[in-house]
N, C-alpha and C positions, 0 to 999 in steps of 0.2 A: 673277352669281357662281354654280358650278356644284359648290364645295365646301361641303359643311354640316356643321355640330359635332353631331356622332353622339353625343358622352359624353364622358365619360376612362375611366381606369382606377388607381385608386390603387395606389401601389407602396412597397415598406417605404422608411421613411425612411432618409437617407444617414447612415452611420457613421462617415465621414472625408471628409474634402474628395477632388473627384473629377466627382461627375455620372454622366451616362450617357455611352455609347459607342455603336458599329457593334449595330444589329439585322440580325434574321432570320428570316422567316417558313418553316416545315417546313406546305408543301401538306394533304399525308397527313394529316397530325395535328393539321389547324389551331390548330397555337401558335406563338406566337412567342417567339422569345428575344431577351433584350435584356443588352449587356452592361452591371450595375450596377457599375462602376470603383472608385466609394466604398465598393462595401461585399464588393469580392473576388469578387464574385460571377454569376450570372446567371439576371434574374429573367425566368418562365416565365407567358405570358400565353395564356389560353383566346381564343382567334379566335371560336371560336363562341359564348360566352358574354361576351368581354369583359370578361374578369375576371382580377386574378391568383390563380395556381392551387400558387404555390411557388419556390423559389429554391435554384440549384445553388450550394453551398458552396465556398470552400477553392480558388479563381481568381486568384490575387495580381495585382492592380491589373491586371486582363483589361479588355481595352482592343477585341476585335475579333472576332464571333460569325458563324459562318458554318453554314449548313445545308445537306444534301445530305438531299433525297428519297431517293433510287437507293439510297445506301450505309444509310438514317434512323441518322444521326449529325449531329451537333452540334462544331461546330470553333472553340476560343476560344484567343485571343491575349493570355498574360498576360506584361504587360511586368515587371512586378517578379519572376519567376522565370525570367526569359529560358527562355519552354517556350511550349509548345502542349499543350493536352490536346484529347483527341480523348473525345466522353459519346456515352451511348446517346441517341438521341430518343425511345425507349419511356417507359426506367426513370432515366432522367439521372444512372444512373451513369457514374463516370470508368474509361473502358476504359484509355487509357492519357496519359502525360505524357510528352513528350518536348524534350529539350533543346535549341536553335534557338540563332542568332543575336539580338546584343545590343538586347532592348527589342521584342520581335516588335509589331509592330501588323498590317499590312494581310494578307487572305488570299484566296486563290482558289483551288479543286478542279479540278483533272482527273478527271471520276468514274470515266472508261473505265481510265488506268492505276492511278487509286487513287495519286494522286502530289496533294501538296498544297501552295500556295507560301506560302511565309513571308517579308514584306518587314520588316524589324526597321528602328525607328528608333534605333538609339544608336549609339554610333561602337564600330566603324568598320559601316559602313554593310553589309547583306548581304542576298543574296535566299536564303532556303535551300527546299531541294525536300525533302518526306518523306515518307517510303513508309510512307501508311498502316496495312496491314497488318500491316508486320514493323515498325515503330513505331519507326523509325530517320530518322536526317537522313540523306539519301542523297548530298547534293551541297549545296555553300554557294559561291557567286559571289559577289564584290563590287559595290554598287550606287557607281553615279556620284556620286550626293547622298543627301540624305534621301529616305526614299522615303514613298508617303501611301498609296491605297487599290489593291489591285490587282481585274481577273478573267480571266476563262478563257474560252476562247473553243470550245466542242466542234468547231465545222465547219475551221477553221484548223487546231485543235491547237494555239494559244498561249495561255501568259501576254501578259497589257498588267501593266503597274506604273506607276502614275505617281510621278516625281518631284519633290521642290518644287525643287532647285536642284544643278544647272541645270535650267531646264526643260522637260522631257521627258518621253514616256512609251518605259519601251525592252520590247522584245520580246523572252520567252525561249522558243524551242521544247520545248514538252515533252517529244516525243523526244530531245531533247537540252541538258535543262536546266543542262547546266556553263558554258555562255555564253552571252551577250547575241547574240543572232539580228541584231536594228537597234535603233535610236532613231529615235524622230520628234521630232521637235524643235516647240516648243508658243511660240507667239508673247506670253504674256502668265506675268507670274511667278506660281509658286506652285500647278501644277497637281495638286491634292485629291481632291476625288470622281472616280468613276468608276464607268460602265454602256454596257452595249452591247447593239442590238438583234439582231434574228434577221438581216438582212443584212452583221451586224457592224459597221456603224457605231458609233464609238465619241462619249459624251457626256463630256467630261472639265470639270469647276469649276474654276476657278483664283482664287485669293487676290485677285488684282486685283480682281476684281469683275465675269467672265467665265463663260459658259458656251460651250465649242465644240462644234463638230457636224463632226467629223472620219470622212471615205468612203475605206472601203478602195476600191483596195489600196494606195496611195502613201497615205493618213492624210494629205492635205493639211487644213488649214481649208479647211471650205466656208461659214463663217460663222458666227457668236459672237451671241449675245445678253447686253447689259447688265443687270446682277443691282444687287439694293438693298445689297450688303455683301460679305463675304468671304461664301466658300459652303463648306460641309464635305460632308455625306453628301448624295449624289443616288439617285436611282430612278427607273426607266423604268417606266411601264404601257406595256406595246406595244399592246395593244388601242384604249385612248383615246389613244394619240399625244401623252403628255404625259409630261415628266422632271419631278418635286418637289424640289425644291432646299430645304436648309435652310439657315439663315442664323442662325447663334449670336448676331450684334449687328447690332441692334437685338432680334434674337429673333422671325424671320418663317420664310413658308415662301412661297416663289415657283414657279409652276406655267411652266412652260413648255409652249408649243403647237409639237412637235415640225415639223408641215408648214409654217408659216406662221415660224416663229423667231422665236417674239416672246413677252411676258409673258402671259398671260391671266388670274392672280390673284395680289394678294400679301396673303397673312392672317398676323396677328399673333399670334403665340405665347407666347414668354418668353423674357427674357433668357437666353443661355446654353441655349437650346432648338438643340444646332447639329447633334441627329441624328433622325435616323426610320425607319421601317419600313413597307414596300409589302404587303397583300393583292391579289392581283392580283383573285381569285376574287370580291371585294365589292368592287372598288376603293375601299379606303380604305388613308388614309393613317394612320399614328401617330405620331403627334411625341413625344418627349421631355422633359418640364418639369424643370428638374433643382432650381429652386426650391422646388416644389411637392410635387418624389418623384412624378411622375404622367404619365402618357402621355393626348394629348388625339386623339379618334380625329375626321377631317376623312375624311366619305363623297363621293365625286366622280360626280357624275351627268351628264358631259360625254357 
């Protein structure tokens, strides 16, 4: 085994039923944010220290945390105020709020236009684009189905969004984010996480109990690996050629060996442990305990 229990990290206790959500590590500033769901919020974890260091207020049931170096801003998805707020990553002030599509969860940056996608899960289903700057929705499409996690792709210039049903991930051009570009159509239900490498290969989890490894530019499968459970958040280390998969039931985390396509460790965590967060710089991992209130750091020395 090539992952080790580094520590945890304690975090305030949950205020309402909820858990944790979508993390995200800011390079620059080594901290992480993590969306606390239960308690509206998003709590702010020292990288270097391994400690928490604070919690950004006033998130209504924020469900989805996203970071940009380039722009150092912090982008969180709060479904119980059908918004987005967009905070500083200095001072975690909230620069601004702006109002999306019904239930916003999954997000991805464009940094170059400063354009950011909103995939909202509530009906009726929508991908909306917003222009960070001027802090407006600039364009709202309608999505197929549910939609789950999306990203961005800089060399392309696309969004990917996956959807749970039907299953798909569709493509929206940034330059012209008012419609759906294609679909690739996804062989197994319920496709969830999402990640993609520097050659754009996309990693997509599905509910079945699937990991694919889809090659532009046709996005065929080029092959799947069997997972211990349903999978929600994934993350790629490009470096060590390994995607971490988290698994809320049973409550594990599955490492994937990106060359080979196959398992290489599966460590147990906690029930309802079904998200995490990548330092690439130390490769480690941080899982979420949502029984506990506590992120458990797994250091990977592959």
């Amino acid at each position: 085994m090539t992952l080790r229990r580094a520590g945890f990290v304690d975090l305030p206790a949950h205020r309402s039923a909820g858990g944790f959500d979508h993390a995200a590590v800011h390079q620059g500033r080594r901290r992480l944010f993590v969306a606390h769901t239960a308690n509206d919020a998003v709590d702010v974890i020292s990288l270097d220290r391994d400690e928490y260091i604070g919690s950004i207020e006033g998130l209504p049931g924020v469900a989805g945390a996203l970071v940009s170096d380039e722009l150092d801003l912090v982008f969180t998805s709060n479904r119980a105020a059908d918004a987005v707020s967009v905070i500083s990553a200095d001072d975690h002030r909230v620069v601004s709020t702006i109002q999306v599509g019904s239930r916003p969860n999954g997000l991805a940056l464009d940094e170059t236009r400063g354009t950011l996608l909103v995939a909202g899960v509530g009906e009726p289903y929508t991908l909306t684009i917003v222009d960070v700057d001027r802090a407006v929705a600039m364009a709202s499409i309608p999505a197929p189905g549910r939609t789950r996690w999306a990203v961005h792709d800089p060399r392309s210039g696309v969004f990917f969004v996956n959807i749970a049903d039907p299953p798909e991930i569709v493509v929206i051009d940034a330059a012209r984010p008012d419609t759906v570009a294609r679909t690739i159509p996804i062989d197994f239900a319920g496709p969830h996480g999402l990640d993609l490498d520097t050659d754009v290969r996309l990693f997509c989890a599905c509910d079945e109990g699937r990991l694919l490894f889809l090659d532009p530019p046709s996005y065929e499968s080029v092959g799947d690996v069997a997972l211990a459970g349903a999978p929600d958040v994934i993350f790629l280390d490009q470096v060590l050629g390994r995607v971490y998969v988290a698994i809320g039931d049973p409550g594990l985390v599955q490492v994937v060996d990106v060359l080979d396509r196959s398992i290489d460790e599966t460590i147990a965590t906690e029930l309802g442990a079904h998200t995490l967060a990548l330092d690439p710089a130390r490769h480690r991992v941080y899982v979420f305990l949502p029984m506990t209130h506590r992120a458990v750091i797994l250091e990977d020395s592959a």
